[in-house]
N, C-alpha and C positions, 0 to 999 in steps of 0.2 A: 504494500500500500504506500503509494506517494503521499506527502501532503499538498495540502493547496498552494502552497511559496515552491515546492519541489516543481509540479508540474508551472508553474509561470516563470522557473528559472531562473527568479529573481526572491528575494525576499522579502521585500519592502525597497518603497520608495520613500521619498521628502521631497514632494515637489512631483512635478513629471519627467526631470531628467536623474536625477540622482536613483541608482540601483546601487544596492549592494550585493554584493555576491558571495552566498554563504560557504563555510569551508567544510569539506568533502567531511570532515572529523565529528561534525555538530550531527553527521546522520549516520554513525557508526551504532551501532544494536547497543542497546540498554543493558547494563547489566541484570540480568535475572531475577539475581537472589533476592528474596523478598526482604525488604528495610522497610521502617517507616515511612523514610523518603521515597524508596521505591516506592510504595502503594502512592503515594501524594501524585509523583509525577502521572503513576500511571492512568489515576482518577482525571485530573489535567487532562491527559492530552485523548483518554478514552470517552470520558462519558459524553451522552448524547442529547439532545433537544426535549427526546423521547422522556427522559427520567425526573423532569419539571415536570411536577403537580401543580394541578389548575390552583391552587392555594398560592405555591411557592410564586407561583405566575404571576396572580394578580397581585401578592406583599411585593414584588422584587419592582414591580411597574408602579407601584405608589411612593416606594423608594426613592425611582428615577427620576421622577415626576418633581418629590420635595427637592431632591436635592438639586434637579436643576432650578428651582425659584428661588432658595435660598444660594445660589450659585450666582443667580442674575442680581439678587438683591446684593450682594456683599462685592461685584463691582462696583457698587457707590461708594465703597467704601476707602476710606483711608491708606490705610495698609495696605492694599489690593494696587491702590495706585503706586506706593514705593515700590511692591514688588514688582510691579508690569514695567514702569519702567526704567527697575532692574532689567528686564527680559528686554526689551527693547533697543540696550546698547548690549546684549551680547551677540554676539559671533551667529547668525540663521541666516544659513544661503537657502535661497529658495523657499520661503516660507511656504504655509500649506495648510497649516490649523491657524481655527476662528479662537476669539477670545470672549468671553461672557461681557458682552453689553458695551462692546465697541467693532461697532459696524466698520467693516472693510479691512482692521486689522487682523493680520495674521502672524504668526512666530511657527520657529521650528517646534515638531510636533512632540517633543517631550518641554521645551519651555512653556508651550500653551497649555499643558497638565498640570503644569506646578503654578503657572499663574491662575488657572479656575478651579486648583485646589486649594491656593488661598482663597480666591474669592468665597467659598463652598464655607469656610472655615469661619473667616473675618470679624462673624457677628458673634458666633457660638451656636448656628440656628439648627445645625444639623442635626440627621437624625443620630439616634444611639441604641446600641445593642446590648444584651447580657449573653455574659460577662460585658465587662465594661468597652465599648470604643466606640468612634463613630467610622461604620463600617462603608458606605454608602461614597464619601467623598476621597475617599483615597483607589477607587476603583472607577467611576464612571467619567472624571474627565481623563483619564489615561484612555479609556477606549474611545472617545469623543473625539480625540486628538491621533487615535489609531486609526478610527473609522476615514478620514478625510487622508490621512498618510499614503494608503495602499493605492495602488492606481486603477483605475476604472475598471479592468477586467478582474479585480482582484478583489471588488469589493462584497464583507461580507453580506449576510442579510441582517433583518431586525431580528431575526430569532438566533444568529450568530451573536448578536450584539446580545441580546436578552441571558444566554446560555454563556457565557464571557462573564457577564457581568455579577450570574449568580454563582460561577466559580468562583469568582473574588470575594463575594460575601463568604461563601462556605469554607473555604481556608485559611480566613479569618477565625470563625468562627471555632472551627478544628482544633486549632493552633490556641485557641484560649482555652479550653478547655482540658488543656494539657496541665491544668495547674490552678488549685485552689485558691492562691492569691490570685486570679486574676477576676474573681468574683467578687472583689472590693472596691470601693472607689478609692484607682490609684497615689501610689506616694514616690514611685521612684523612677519612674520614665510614663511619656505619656503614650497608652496602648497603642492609639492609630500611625505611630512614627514606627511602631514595630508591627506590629500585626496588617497594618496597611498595607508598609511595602512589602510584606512575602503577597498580600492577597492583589495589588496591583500586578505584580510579575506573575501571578497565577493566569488573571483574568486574561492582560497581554499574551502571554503565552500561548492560551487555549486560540484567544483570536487571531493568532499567528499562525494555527496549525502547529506547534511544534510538537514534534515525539516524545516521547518519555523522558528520552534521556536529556534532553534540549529544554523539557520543564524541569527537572530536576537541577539542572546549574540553574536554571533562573530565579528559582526558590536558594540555592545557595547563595547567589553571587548578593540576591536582594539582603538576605542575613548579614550582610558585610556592610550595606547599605543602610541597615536599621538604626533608631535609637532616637529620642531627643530627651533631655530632662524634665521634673515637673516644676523644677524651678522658673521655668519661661512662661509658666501657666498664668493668666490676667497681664501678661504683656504682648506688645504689638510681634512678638516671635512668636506667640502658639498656633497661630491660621499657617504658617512656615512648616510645620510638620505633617498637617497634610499636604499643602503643595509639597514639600517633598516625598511624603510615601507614595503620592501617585505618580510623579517624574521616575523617582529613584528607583520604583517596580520596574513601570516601562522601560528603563533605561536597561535592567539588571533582564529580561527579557528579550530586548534586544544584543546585547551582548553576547547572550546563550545561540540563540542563533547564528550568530557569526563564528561559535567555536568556543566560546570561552567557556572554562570549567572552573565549579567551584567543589566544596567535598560531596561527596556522594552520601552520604549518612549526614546531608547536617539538621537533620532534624529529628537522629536517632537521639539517644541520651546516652552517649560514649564515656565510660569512665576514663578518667583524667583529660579529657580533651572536649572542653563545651563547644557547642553548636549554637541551637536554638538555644539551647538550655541556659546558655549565658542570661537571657533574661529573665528568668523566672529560678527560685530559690527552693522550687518544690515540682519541678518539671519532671511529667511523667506522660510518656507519649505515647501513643498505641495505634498499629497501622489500620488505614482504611479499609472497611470491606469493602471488598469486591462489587464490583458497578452491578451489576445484576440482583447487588442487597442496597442498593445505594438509596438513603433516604436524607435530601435538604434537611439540614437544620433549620433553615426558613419555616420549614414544615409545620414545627411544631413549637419553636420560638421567633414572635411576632419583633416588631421594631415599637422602638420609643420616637411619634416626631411631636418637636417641640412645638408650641403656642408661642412663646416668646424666644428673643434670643438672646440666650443667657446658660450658660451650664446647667445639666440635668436637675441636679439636687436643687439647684431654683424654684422648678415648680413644685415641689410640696410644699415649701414653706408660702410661696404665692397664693396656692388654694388654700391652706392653713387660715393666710393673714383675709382672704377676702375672704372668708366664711364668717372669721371674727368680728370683721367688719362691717358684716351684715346683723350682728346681733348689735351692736351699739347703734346703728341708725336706724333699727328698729325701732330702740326703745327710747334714742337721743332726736332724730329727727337726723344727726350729722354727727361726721367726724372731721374732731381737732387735735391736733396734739397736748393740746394745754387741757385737755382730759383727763390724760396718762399720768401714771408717774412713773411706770414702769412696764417694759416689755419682754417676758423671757423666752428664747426660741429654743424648743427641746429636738436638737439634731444631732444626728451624728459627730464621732470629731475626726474632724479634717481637716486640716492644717489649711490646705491653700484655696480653702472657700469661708476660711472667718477671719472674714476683712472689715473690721467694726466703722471703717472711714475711710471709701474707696476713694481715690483720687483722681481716676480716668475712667474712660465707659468700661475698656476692658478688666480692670479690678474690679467695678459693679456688677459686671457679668458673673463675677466671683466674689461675689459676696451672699451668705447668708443675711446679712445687716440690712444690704441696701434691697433688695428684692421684697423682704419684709415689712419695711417700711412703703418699700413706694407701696406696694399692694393695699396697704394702709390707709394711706394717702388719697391714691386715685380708685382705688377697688380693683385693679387689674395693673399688669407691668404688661409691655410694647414696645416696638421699636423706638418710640419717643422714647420713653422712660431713661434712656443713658445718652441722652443729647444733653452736650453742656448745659444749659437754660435745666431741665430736669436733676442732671446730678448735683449741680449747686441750689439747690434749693436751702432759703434758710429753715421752713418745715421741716423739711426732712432732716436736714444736720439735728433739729429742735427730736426730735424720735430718735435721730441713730444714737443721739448723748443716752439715751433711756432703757437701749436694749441692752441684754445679757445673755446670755449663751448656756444652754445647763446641755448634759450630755448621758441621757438616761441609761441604764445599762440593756437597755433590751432595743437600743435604737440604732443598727449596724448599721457602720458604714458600707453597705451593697445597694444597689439600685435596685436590685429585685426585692428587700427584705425591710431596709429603712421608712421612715417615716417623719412626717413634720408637725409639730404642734404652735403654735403660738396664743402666746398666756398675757391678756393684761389687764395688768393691774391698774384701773382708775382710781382715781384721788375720791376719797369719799362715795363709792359706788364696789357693787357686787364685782367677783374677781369673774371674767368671762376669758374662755379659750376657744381655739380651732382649730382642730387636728385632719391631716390629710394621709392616708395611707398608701393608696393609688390616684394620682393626678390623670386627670383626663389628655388621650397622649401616650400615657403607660401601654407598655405591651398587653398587661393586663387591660386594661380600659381604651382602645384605640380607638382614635379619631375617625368618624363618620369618612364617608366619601365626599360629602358635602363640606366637614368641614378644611377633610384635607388640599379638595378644591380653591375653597376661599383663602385659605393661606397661601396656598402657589399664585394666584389669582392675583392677591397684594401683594408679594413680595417681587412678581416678574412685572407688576405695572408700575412700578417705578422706575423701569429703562424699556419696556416692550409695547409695543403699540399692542391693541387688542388682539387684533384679527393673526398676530402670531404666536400669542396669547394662546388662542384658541387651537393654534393648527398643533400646538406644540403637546396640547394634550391631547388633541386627536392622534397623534403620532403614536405618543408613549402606548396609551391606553390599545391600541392596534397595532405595536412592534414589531409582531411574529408574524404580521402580515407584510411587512416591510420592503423591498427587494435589495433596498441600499443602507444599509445603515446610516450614510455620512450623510442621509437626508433631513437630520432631527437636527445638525448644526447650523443648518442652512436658518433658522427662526431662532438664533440665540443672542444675534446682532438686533 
């Protein structure tokens, strides 16, 4: 069996004239012996269209869908500007890929992944999964930027695109599951910088055609590619770590296909010699069954997308604060701060989200403090909500002086398992609380079609005219009917 790059000769392009020509070594037979890595690549480069459940189908198409609005929203963004252009004075001959919500530019097609994977990033809006990461933006603009690379006769379809895409969630997902800490919310790298790029170099891969052996260095060389800290977490560097786990796959992907090798077991658990296992402290791996038992984790664990943009544990304590909220202006007519005298938020502890006095959007993003108050405040948090004019409020400095933090023993820090209460205490009035267990959004509790609509709906009309607006979720929603995949980038300008 040839692949589809074997039979065109060529491997990929960048542009219509640039070919690369793959080396005779990249398609020498896979080693055998069954590894953990072995099963990985062989899952990669063997399973089929056929093995999507209409479930996995329709979660992986709602996925697509948020993460391109919150993609198109977070080119207004800041950040997204430094990095593009970044991208802009580097070295792209012959451009090729589109960039999110700038009509008629294009970059070389692994800088356009890293530029709309910060975009994807920028706000915090993305989606998120359990174990913890956001699975979604470190795989779909690498193939966005894959789909318009390849050249006209090469191009895959939307059910190529669709089956690409949920390899990369699924060996993400995999790969968490290898390890009990990875069911917490993080303290020591942040997930999507590691689990991203093994799952962008998967997705790439599959959509490359490569063989076994040719996913398996790309899952290796990505491992070498991996890592950010969680110290850059509520700074203008953490939208950076998905732009890079989606470049860094694509890249570590392409690479394999030209020949390069990296270890063959690296995602066994080899004594004296870490792999994968370098990142995790309790890494225990076990290989794939066999595609003919083969069942999406999509399957039977949903996604988290967010209502506002702002880190996960945000929203509990937000429905928490507007619940409470709602019992004092029942009984008050309104709320003010000069009510309170005291606020206490009973959350988990975690260090890089109890920031008592955030001082830019991206610290409020990561703040238990500020999400609670505003909720307070306005009854709901929003894209407004961390605009200058909103984070300096004297109100709200007047409430964040008031909160406290208590740390119940039964309230884990996991996404699946935690919980948000807020408790306050008014001056001369009965003590009233609001506790949130599953926010709407939650895998458990997930967002209607309707409303998932309306949020893509606002977050893409803030750079998209309607009418591609609209073509864009007729796309998604009918991907598998597709012929060209690189057709959905065509409406992102």
């Amino acid at each position: 069996m040839f692949s589809k790059l074997q039979k065109t000769q060529s491997c990929f392009t960048v542009g219509k004239r640039l070919y690369h020509k793959i080396s005779r070594k990249a398609f020498e037979a896979p080693d055998l012996n069954e590894t953990v890595t072995s099963s990985f690549g062989s899952f990669v480069s063997g399973v089929k269209a056929d093995h999507l459940s209409d479930t996995v189908l329709q979660r992986s198409k709602r996925m697509i869908l948020d993460n391109i609005g919150v993609g198109v929203l977070g080119s207004t963004s800041h950040v997204f500007d430094i990095c593009l252009n970044y991208c802009q004075q580097m070295f792209a001959p012959d451009p090729v890929s589109s960039v999110y919500g700038r009509n008629g530019l294009k970059l070389s097609p692994t800088l356009a992944a890293f530029a709309n994977g910060v975009a994807v990033h920028s706000m915090d809006f993305d989606d998120t999964w359990h174990p913890a990461t956001h699975p979604s933006g470190a795989v779909l603009p690498a193939l966005l930027a894959a789909a318009q690379m390849l050249p006209p006769n090469s191009k895959p379809s939307g059910l190529d695109f669709l089956l690409a895409f949920n390899v990369g969630i699924e060996i993400q997902g995999r790969l968490m599951r290898f390890s009990q800490e990875a069911n917490n919310i993080p303290k020591r790298f942040h997930p999507p910088s590691v689990v991203g790029t093994m799952g962008s170099a998967a997705a790439v891969a599959k959509f490359l055609s490569l063989n076994p052996n040719q996913c398996i260095n790309a899952l290796a060389i990505a491992a070498s590619l991996s890592g950010a800290p969680m110290a850059n977490a509520a700074t203008q560097a953490k939208p950076i770590h998905i732009g890079n786990a989606t470049r860094l796959g694509f890249e570590a992907a392409l690479l394999a296909s030209k020949g390069m090798e990296g270890n063959a077991k690296i995602l066994d658990n080899t004594p004296g010699c870490f792999g994968f296992a370098a990142f995790y402290g309790d890494y225990q791996p076990q290989e794939l069954a066999p595609l003919e038992q083969t069942r999406f984790l999509l399957e039977d664990q949903d996604i988290a997308f967010k209502r506002f943009p702002a880190h996960l544990g945000m929203h509990w304590v937000v429905d928490a604060a507007a619940s409470v909220r709602q019992l004092v202006t029942a009984n008050e007519g309104v709320f003010s701060p000069s009510m309170i005298e005291r606020i206490i938020l009973r959350v988990p502890i975690s260090r890089y989200i109890n920031r008592p006095f955030p001082e830019t959007e991206h610290e409020a993003r990561h703040s238990f403090q500020f999400n609670a108050c505003s909720a307070l405040l306005d009854g709901d948090v929003s894209i407004e909500s961390f605009s200058e004019s909103k984070l300096h409020r004297d109100n709200l400095s007047e409430l964040l002086n008031k909160v406290e933090l208590q740390h119940p023993e039964d309230n884990v820090a996991s996404f699946e398992k935690m919980y948000g209460e807020v408790v306050l205490v008014p001056k001369n009035r009965d003590v009233l609380s609001g506790k949130c267990d599953t926010f709407y959004g939650h895998w458990r509790k997930p967002l209607s079609r309707e409303s998932l609509l309306n949020k893509f709906k606002n977050n893409a009309s803030h750079v998209l005219e309607q009418d591609k607006i609209e073509a864009i979720i007729d796309t998604v929603e009918n991907i598998e009917k597709v012929r060209d995949s690189s057709t959905l980038t065509s409406y992102l300008q």
